[in-house]
C-alpha positions as CSV (number, residue, x, y, z in Angstrom):
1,X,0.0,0.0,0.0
2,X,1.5,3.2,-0.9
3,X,1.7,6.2,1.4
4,X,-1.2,8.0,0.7
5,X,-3.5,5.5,0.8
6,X,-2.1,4.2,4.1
7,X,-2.6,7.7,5.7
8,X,-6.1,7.3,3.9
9,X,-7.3,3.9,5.4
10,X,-5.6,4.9,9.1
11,X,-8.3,7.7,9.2
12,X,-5.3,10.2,9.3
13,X,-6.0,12.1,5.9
14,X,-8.9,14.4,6.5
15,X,-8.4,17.0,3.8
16,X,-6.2,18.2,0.7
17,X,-5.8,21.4,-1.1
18,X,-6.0,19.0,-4.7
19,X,-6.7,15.5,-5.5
20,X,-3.2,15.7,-7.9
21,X,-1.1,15.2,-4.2
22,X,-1.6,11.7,-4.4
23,X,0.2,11.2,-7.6
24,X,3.2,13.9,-6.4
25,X,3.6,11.5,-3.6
26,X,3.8,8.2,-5.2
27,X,5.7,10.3,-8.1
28,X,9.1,10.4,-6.3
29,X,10.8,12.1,-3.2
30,X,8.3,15.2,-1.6
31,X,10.3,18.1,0.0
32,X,7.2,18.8,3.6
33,X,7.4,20.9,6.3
34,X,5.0,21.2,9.9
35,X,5.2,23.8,11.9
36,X,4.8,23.9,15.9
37,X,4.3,26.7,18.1
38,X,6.7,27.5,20.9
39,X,4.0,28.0,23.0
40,X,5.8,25.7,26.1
41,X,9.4,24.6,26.5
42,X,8.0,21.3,24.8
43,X,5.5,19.4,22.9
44,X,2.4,17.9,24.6
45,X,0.8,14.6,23.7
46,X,-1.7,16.6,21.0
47,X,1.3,17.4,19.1
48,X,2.3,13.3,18.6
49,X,-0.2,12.9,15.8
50,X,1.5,15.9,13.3
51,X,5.3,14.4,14.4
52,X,4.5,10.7,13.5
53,X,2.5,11.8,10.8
54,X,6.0,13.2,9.8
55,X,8.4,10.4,10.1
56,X,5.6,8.3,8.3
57,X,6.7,10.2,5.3
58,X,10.6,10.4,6.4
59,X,10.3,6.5,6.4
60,X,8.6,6.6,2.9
61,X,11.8,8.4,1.4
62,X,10.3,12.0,1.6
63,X,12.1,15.1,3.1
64,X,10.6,16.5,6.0
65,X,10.9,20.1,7.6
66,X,9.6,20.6,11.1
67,X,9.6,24.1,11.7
68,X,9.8,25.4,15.1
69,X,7.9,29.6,15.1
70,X,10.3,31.6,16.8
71,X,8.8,34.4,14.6
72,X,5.3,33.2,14.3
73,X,5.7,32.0,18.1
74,X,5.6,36.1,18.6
75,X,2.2,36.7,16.9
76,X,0.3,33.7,18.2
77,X,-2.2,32.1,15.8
78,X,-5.6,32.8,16.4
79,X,-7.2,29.9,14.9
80,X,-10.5,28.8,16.4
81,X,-8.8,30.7,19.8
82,X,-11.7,32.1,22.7
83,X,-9.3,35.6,23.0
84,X,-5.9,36.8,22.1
85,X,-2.7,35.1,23.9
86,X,0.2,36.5,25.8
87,X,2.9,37.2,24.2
88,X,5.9,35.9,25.3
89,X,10.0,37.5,25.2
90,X,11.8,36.6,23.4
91,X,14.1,35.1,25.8
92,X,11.5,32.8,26.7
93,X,10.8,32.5,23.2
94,X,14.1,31.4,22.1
95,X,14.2,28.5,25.5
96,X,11.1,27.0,24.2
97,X,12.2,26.6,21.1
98,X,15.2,25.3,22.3
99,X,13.3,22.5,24.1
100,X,10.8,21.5,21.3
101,X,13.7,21.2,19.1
102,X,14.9,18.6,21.3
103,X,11.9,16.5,21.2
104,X,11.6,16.9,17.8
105,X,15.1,15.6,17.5
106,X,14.5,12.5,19.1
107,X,11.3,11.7,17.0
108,X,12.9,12.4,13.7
109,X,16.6,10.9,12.3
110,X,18.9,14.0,11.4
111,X,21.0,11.5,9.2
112,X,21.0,9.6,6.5
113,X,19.6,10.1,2.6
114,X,16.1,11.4,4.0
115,X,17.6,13.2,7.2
116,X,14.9,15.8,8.4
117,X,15.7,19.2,9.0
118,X,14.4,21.4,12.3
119,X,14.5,25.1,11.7
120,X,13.2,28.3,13.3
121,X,11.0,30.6,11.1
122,X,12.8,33.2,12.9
123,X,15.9,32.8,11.2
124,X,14.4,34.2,7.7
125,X,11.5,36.3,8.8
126,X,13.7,38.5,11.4
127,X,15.4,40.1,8.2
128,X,12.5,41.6,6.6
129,X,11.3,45.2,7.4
130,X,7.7,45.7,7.7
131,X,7.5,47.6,4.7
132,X,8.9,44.8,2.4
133,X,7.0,42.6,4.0
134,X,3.7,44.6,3.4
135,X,4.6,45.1,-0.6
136,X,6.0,41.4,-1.2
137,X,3.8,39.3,1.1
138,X,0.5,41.3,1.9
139,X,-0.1,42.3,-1.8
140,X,-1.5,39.1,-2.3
141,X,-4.2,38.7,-0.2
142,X,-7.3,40.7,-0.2
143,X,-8.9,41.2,3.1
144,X,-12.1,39.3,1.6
145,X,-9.8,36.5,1.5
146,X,-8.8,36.7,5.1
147,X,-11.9,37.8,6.5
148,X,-13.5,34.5,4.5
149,X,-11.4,32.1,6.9
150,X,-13.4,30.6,9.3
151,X,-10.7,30.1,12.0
152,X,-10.9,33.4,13.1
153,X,-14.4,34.2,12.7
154,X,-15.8,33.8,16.1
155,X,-13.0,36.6,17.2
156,X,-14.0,38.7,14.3
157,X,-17.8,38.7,15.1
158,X,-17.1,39.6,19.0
159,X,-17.9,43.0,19.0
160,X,-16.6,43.0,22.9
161,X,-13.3,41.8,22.2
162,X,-12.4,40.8,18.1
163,X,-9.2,40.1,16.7
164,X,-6.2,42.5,16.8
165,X,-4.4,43.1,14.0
166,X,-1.5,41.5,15.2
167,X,-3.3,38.3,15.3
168,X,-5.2,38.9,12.0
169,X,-1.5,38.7,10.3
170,X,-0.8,35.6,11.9
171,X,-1.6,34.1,8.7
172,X,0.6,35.6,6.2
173,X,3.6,35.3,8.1
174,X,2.8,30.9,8.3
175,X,2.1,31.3,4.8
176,X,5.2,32.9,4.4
177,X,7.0,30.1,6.0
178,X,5.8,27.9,3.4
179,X,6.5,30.4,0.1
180,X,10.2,30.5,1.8
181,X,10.6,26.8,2.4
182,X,9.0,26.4,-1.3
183,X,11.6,28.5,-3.1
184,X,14.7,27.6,-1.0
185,X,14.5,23.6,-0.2
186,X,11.7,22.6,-3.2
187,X,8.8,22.3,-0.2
188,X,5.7,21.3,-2.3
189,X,3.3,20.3,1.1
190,X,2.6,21.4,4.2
191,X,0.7,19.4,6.8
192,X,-1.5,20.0,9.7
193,X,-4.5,19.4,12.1
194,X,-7.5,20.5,10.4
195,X,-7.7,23.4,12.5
196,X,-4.6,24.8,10.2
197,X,-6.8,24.6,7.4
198,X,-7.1,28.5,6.8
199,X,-3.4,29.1,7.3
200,X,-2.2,26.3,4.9
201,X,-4.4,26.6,2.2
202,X,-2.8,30.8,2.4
203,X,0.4,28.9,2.2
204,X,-0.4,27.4,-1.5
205,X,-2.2,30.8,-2.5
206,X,1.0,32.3,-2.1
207,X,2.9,30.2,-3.7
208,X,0.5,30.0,-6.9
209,X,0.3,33.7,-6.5
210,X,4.1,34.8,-6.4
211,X,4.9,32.5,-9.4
212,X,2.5,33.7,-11.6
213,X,3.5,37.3,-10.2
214,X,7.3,36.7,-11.2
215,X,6.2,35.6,-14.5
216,X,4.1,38.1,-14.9
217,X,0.6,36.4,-15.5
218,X,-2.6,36.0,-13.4
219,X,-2.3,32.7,-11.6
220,X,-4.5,29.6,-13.1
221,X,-5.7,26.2,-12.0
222,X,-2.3,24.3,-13.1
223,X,-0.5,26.7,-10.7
224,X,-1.4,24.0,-7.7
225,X,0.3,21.4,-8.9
226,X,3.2,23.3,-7.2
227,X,2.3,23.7,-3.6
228,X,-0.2,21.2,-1.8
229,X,-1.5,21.1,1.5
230,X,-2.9,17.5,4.0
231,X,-4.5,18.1,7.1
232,X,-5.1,15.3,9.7
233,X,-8.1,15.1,12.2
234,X,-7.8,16.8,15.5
235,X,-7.5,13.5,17.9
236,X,-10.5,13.6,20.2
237,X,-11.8,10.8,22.7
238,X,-14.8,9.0,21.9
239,X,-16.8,10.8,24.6
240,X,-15.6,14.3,23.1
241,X,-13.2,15.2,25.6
242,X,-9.7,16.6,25.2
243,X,-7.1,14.4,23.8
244,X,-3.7,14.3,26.0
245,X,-5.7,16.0,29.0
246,X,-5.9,14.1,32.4
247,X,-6.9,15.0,36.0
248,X,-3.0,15.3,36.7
249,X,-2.6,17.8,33.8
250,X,-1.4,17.7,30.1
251,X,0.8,14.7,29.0
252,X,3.9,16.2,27.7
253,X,6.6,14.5,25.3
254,X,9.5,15.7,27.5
255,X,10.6,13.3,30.4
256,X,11.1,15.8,32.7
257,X,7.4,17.6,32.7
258,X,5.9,13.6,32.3
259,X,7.6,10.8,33.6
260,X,8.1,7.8,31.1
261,X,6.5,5.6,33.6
262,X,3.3,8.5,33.7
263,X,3.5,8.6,29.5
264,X,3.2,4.4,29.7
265,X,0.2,4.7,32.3
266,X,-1.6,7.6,30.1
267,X,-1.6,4.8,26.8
268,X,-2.6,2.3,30.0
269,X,-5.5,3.9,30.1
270,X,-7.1,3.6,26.6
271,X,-10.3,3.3,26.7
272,X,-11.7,0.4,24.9
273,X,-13.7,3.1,22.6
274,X,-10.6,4.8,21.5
275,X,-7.8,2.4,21.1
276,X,-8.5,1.4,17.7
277,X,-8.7,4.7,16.5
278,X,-5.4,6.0,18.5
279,X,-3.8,2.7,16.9
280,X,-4.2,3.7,13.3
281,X,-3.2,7.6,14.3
282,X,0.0,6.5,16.4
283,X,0.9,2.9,16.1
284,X,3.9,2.1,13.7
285,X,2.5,-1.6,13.6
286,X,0.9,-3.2,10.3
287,X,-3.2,-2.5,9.7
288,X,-2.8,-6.6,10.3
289,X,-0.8,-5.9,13.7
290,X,-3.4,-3.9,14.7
291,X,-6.5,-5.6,13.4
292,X,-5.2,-8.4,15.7
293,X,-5.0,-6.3,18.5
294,X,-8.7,-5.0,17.6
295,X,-9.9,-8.5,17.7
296,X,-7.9,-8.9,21.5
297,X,-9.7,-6.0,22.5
298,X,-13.3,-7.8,21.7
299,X,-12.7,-11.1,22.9
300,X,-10.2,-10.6,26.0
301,X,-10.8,-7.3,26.9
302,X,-10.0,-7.8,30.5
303,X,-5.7,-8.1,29.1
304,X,-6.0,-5.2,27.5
305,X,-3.4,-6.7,25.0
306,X,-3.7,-3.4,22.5
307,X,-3.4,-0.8,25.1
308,X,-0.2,-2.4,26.3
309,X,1.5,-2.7,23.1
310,X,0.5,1.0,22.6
311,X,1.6,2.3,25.3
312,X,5.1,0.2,25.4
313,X,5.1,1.3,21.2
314,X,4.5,5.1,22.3
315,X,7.6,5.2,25.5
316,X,10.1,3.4,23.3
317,X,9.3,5.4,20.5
318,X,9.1,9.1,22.4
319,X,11.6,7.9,25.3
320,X,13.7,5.4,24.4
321,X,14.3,1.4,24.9
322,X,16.2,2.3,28.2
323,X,13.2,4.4,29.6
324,X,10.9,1.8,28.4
325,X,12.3,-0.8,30.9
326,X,12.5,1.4,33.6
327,X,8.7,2.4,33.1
328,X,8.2,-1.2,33.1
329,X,9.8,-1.9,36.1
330,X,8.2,1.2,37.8
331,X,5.0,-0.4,36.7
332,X,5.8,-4.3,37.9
333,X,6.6,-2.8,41.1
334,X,3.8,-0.1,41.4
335,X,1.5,-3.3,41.4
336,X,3.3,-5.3,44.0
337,X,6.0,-6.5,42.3
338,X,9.7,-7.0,44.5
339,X,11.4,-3.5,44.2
340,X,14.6,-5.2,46.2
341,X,16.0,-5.9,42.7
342,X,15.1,-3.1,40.8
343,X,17.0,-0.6,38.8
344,X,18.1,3.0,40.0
345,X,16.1,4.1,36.7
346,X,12.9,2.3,37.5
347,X,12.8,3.7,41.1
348,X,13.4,7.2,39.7
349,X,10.3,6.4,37.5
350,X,8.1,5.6,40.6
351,X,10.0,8.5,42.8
352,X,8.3,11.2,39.7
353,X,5.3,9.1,40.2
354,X,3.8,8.6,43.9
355,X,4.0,11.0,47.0
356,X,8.0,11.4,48.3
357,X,8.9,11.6,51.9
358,X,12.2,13.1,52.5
359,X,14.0,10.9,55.1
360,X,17.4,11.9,57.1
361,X,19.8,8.6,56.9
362,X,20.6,10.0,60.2
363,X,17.5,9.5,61.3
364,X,16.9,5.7,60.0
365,X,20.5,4.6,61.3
366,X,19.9,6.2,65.0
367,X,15.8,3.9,64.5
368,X,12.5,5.6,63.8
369,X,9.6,2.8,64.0
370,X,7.3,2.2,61.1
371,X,4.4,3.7,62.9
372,X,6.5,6.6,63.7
373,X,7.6,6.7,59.8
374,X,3.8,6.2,58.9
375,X,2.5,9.6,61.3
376,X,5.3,11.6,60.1
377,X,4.8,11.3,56.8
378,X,0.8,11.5,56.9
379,X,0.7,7.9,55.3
380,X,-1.3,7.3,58.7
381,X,-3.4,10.4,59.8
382,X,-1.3,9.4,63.9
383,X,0.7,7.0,65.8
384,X,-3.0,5.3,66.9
385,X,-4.6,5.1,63.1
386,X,-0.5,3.8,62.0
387,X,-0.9,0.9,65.0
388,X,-4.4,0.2,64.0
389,X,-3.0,0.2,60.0
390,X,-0.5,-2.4,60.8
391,X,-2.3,-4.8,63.0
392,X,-5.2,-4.6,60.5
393,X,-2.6,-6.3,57.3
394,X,-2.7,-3.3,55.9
395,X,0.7,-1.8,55.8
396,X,3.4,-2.9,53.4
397,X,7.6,-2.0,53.6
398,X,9.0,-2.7,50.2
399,X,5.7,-4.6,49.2
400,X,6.4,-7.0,52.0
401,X,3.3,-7.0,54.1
402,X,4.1,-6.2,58.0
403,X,1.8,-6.8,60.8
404,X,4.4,-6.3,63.6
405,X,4.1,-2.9,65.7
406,X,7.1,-3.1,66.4
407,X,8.7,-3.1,63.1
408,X,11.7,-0.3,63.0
409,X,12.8,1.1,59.6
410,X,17.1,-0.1,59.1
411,X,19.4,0.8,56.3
412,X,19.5,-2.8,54.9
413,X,15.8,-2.0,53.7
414,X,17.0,0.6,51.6
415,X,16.3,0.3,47.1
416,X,19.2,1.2,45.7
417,X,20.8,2.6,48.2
418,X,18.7,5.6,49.2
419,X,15.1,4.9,48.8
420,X,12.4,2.6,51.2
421,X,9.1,2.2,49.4
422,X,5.6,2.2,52.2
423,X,2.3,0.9,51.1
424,X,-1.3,1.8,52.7
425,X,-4.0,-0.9,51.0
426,X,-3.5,-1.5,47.7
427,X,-2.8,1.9,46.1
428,X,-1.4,4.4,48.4
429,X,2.2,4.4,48.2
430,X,4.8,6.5,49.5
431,X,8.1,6.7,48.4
432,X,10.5,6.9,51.5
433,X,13.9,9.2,49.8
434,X,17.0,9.1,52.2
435,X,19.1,12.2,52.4
């Protein structure tokens, strides 16, 4: 199955600027490019489906551009947004680019014959003077054109509010990015979430219109074969919430805002509804991999065999084999599994993940009973509720089930060196870190 028809099947195509893309792409080697705001020092979850969508196409023998908006990061696109955003410096500007460009690093190969490129729109539209930008760039669009978008129309109806005209120029500045990208690297597509709609299809316009401009002609119908543009469909759940939101907050791409062992829990949690779909959008695995897993789902559900090889597809992908294991192990022992062997990694992965209770080694060598570690902490609301906990079974030192009152904490308990992990019931941990 050739590309196009693969993105077609998965559900991931949702629109093009021209039937005639499907032949450039099965025609030979496509110069793309995606853009993502610097909105954060990283990517969340949301922005998975445009990145894979990417290296899909860098694994087909395309060339792919992801471009990172230093410039357009300034402006803040207005599409389909309630009210205007804050603009950020540009110090803070430049660190969040710095960050996304390091997850998008780690999604997409920088060597080899289809080696992707990462660049900042910054770097070509900081040269050009407003003037030059007004007579080369804004010429081309008529302010019917613009007005006609239906991204920003809610913010152009509110009388209260509307749409500055910062914002309102957000659009020719991403449609320069893709007339730039167009006449420097050959960039013929530009891909999206179907909320980029408006700003793409400005991207082709320009392009059509600039060419016929330098050649002195009106523009005409053959002018598209020259600049196309592929949205995708925003990834929603089945029961029309938020993709990539959770009651802990948004599910980022970087380790350090969501743990690999939290990114492995978030796939965990698939709902049956949803995992076929997030398969096809996210899932490297053959449409016979994952009509397998499909059939799991239906007929042993309870495994939840699909949203396991998801979720271990989506860490090793995004994190890394290394982080994988250690999300494994965080999860094997986050379910009662013996933490006495596990790696330094994996309790790191469970430390970013349950309640921490700074310790002083001083402390444990000179003896602190367990019901004294248990009030202390607030594992146990007191020293009576901690007695009552333990003589009840329902207390547990490094998932070793202790009934004894008695029972002191001792360095020889101690994971890796620095870390005793406590257990009220079933899920309650808390993670017990020795300074």
């Amino acid at each position: 199955m050739n590309l196009y028809d693969e993105l077609e099947t998965r559900g991931i195509l949702k629109q093009v600027t021209s039937p005639k893309l499907r032949d450039a792409m099965n025609g030979g080697s496509l110069t793309l490019y995606c853009g993502f705001d610097p909105t954060s020092d990283t990517l969340h979850v949301g922005s998975l489906l445009p990145l894979l969508t990417l290296k899909r196409f860098q694994q087909a023998g395309h060339k792919v551009i992801a471009v990172v908006g230093g410039a357009t990061g300034m402006i803040g696109d207005p599409s389909f947004k309630a009210q205007e955003r804050t603009l950020l410096t540009e110090e803070l500007l430049a660190a969040n680019v710095r960050g996304i460009r390091s997850v998008i690093e780690k999604l997409l190969p920088l060597k080899g014959a289809t080696a992707a490129r990462v660049m900042n729109n910054y770097e070509w539209t900081s040269p050009f003077s407003f003037i030059h930008f007004l007579r080369d760039v804004g010429k081309h669009f008529t302010i019917n054109y613009m007005m006609a978008k239906e991204s920003g129309r809610a913010r152009r109806e509110d009388r209260e509010h509307g749409i500055s005209y910062t914002e309102f120029s957000y659009m020719l500045l991403q449609a320069y990015d893709f007339q730039h990208l167009h006449e420097k690297f050959g960039c013929q597509l530009q891909i999206g979430g179907s909320d980029q709609w408006g700003n793409i299809t400005a991207g082709t316009e320009l392009i059509r219109r600039m060419k016929a401009h330098a050649q002195g002609r009106e523009s005409t119908d053959q002018d598209e074969e020259h600049a196309f543009g592929l949205t995708h469909p925003l990834v929603m759940k089945a029961d029309g919430t938020k993709f990539g939101k959770t009651e802990s907050g948004t599910i980022w791409l970087s380790a350090e805002k969501t743990s690999p062992y939290q990114f492995y829990q978030f796939w965990i949690q698939t709902t049956d509804a949803d995992i076929s779909t997030y398969l096809r959008f996210f899932s490297f695995k053959s449409l016979d991999e994952i009509a397998q897993l499909e059939e799991a789902t239906k007929t042993r559900p309870e495994k939840r065999e699909a949203q396991q090889a998801l979720a271990r597809e989506m860490v090793e992908l995004t994190h890394g084999k290394d982080a994988l294991a250690a999300a494994d192990e965080a999860t094997a022992i986050l379910f009662g599994g013996d933490p006495t062997k596990a790696s330094s990694a994996a309790l790191r992965e469970v430390q970013s993940s349950i309640p921490n209770w700074e310790l002083p080694l001083s402390r444990l060598q000179s003896g602190i009973t367990l019901i004294e570690a248990l009030a202390e902490s607030g594992l146990s609301p007191s020293k009576g509720q901690a007695r009552k906990d333990i003589e009840g079974g329902g207390i547990s030192v490094n998932n070793q089930k202790i009934t004894d009152i008695a029972f002191a904490l001792k360095p020889e308990q101690r994971l890796a060196g620095e870390f005793i992990l406590l257990r009220k019931g079933k899920k309650n941990y808390l993670l017990v870190h020795l300074k």
